[in-house]
SEGUKOL-578047 format. One record per residue (C-alpha): residue number from 1; residue in one letter; chain; x, y, z. Coordinates in steps of 0.5 Angstrom, whole numbers, plus 2048, in hexadecimal, padded with zeros to 3 digits. Example, Ala and Ser with C-alpha at 12.3 -4.5 7.8 and 13.67 -1.06 7.14 Angstrom:
REM residues 2
PT  nr  rest  kette  c1  c2  c3
PT  1  a  A  819  7F7  810 .
PT  2  s  A  81B  7FE  80E .
END
This chain:
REM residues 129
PT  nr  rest  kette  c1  c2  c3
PT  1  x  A  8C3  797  933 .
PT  2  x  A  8BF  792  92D .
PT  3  x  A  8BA  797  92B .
PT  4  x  A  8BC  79E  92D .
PT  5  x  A  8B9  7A3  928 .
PT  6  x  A  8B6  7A9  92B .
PT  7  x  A  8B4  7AD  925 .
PT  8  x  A  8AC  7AB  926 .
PT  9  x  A  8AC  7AC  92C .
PT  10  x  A  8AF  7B4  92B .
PT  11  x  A  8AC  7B4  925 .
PT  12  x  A  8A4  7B3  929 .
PT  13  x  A  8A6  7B8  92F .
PT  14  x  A  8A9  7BD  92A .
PT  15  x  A  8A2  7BD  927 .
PT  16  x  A  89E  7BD  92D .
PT  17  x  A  8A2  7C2  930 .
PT  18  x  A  8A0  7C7  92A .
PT  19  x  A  89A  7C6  92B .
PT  20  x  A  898  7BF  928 .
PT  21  x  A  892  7BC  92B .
PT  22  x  A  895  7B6  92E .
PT  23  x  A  891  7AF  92C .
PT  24  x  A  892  7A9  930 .
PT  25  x  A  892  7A5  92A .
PT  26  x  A  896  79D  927 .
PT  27  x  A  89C  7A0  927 .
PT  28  x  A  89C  7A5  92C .
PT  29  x  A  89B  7A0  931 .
PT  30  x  A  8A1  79C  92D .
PT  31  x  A  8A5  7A1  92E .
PT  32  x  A  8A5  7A3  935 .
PT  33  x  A  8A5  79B  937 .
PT  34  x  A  8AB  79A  933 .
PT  35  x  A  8AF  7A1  935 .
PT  36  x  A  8AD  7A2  93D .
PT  37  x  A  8B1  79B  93F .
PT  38  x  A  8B7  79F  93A .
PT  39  x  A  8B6  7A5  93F .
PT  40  x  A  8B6  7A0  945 .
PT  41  x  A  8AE  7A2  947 .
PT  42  x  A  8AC  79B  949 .
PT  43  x  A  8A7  797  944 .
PT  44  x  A  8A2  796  949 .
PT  45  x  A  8A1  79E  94A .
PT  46  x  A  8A1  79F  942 .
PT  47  x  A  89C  79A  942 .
PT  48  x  A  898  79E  947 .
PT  49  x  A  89A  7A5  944 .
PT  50  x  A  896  7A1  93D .
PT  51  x  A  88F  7A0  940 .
PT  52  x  A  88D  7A8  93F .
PT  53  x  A  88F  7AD  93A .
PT  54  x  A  891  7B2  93F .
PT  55  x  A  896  7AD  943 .
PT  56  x  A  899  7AB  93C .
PT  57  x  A  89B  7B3  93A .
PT  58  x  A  89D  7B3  940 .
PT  59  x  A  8A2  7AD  940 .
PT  60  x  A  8A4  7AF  939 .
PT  61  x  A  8A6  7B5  93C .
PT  62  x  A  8AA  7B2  941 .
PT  63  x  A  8AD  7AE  93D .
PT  64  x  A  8AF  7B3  938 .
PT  65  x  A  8B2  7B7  93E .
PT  66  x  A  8B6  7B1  940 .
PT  67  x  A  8B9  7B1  939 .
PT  68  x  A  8BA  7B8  938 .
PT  69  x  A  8BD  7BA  93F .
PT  70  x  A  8C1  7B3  940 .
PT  71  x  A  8C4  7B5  939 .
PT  72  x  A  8C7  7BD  93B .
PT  73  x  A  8C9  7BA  942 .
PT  74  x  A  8CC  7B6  93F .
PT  75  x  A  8CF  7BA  939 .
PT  76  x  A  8D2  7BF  93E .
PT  77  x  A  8D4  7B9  942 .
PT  78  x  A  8D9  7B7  93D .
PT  79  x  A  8DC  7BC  93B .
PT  80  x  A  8DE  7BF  942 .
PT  81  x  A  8E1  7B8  943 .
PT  82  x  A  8E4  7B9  93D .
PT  83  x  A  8E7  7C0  940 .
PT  84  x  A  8E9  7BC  947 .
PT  85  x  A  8ED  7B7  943 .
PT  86  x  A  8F1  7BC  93E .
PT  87  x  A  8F3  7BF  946 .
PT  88  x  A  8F5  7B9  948 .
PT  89  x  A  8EF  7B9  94E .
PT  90  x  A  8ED  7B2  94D .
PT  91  x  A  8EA  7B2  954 .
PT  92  x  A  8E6  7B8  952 .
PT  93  x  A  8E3  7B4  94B .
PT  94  x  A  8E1  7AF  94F .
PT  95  x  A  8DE  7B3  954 .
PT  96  x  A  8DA  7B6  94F .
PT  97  x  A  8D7  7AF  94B .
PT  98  x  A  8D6  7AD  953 .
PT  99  x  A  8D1  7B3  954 .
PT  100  x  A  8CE  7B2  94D .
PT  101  x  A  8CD  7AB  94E .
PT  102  x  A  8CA  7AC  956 .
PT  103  x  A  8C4  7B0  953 .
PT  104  x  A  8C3  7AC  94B .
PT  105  x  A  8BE  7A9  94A .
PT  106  x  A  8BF  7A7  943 .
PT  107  x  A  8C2  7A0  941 .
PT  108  x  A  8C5  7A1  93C .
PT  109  x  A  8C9  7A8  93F .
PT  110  x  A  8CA  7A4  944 .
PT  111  x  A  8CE  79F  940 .
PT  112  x  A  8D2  7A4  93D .
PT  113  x  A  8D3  7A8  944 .
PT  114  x  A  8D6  7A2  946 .
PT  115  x  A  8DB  7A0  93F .
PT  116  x  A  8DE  7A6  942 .
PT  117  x  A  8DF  7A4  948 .
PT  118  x  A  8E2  79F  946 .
PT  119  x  A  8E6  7A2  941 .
PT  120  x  A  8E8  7A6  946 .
PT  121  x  A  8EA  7A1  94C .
PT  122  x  A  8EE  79D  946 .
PT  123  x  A  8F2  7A3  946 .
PT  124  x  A  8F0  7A4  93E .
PT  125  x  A  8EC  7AA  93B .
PT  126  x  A  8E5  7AB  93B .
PT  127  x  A  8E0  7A6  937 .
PT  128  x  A  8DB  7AB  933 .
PT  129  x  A  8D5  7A7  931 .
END
C-alpha cells in the first residue's frame, strides 16, 4: 500500500495516552485523514471526527486501535496457520485465515490474510508479509 507508515500515527496516540493533552493541530488533522482510509474508516467519517477536538481524539484512538489489534490478530493468525501447515491441515490453515478475514478491517491485513490464502490453495506455503 503506497504511503503506509503508522509511526506518526502510534507515535500521537502513545502520547495522548500518557497523558498529552491531544490538540488538533495541521498536522493531527493530516495524519488522521491520511491514515483512517489505511484502517478501512471511510474518508467522509474521518472528515466528520475532524470537525471537533473531542471526535479527532476519538478517531486517533480508533485508528490506532485498528493498528495495533489487526496487527496481533493477525501475528497470532500466522504463526497458527503455520503450525496447521507443519501438521499437514491445510484445511484448517485456511479455515483459520477465513475467520480472521471475516472479521478484519484492516486493508492492508486483509491483503496479507489473503496472500495466504493464496499461497495456500496454490498448494505452496505461507506468504509472510
Amino acid at each position: 500500500m503506497d504511503g503506509l507508515n503508522w509511526n506518526d500515527v502510534r507515535d500521537l496516540a502513545r502520547r495522548v495516552a500518557h497523558g498529552e493533552l491531544f490538540a488538533l493541530t495541521e498536522s493531527t488533522r493530516a495524519i488522521l485523514l491520511r491514515t483512517a482510509p489505511q484502517v478501512g474508516i471511510a474518508i467522509s467519517d474521518a472528515e466528520r471526527a475532524l470537525q471537533a477536538e473531542t471526535t479527532a481524539e476519538e478517531l486517533l484512538a480508533e485508528v490506532s486501535r485498528r493498528i495495533s489489534t489487526g496487527s496481533r490478530r493477525l501475528s497470532r493468525t500466522l504463526a497458527e496457520v503455520e503450525r496447521c501447515r507443519d501438521a499437514g491441515d491445510a484445511d484448517g490453515a485456511r479455515q483459520l485465515l477465513n475467520d480472521v478475514l471475516a472479521v478484519e478491517v484492516v486493508p492492508h491485513y486483509q491483503d496479507i490474510l489473503r496472500a495466504n490464502l493464496a499461497a495456500l490453495d496454490d498448494g505452496g506455503g505461507a506468504a509472510r508479509s
